[in-house]
C-alpha positions in Angstrom: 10.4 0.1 14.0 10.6 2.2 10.4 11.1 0.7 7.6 12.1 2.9 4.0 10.0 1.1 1.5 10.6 1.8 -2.3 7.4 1.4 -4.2 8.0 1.1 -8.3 4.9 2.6 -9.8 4.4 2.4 -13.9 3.3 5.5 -15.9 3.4 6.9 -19.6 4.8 9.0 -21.2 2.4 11.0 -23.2 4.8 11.9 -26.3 5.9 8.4 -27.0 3.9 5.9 -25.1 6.3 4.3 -23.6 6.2 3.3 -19.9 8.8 3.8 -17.4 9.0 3.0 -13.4 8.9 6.0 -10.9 10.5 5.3 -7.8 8.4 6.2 -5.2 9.7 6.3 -1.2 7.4 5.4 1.8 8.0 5.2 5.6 6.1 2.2 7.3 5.9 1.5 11.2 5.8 -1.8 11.8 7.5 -5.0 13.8 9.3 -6.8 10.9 10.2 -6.9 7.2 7.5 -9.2 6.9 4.8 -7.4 8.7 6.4 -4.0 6.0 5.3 -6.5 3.0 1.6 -7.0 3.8 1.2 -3.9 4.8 3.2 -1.8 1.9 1.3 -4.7 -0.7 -2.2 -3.6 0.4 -1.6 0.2 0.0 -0.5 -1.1 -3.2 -3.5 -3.1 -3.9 -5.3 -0.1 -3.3 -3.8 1.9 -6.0 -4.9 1.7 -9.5 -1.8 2.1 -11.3 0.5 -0.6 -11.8 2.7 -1.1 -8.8 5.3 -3.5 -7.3 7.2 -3.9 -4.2 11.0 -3.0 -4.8 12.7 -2.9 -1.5 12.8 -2.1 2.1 15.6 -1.2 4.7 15.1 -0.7 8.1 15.7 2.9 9.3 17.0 3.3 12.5 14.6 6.1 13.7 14.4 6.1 17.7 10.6 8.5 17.6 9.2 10.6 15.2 8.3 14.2 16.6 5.1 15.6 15.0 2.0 16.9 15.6 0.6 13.5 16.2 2.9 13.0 18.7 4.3 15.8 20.8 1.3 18.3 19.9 2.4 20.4 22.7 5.7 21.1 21.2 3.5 22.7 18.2 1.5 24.7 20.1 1.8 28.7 19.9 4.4 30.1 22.4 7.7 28.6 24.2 
């Protein structure tokens, strides 16, 4: 399964200092919401800006075609 994960991540502005949140959209597969939380929290434990966990929906994506997984479909030709 996909779930749409929306990652808050802090930065400042240069002309006044102040901070504000960019909202920041990433597509995780995994088998559950909670399996989505452990994975989304390390990438953001990985990341030294501050970050938090904002929400995640399930997407109802039957496959994903890319190069990863139909590579003969991107091949040159018909």
């Amino acid at each position: 399964m996909y779930y749409l994960t929306t990652i808050g991540i802090e930065t400042e502005n240069e002309k006044s200092g102040n901070t504000k949140v960019q909202k920041v959209k990433f597509l995780v597969e995994a088998e559950s919401v909670e399996e989505t939380t452990i994975i989304a929290n390390k990438y953001i434990a990985s990341d030294t800006r501050s970050c938090q966990l904002l929400a995640i929906n399930h997407m109802p994506i039957e496959c994903v075609i890319s190069p990863l997984t139909y590579p003969e479909l991107y091949k040159g030709g018909k």
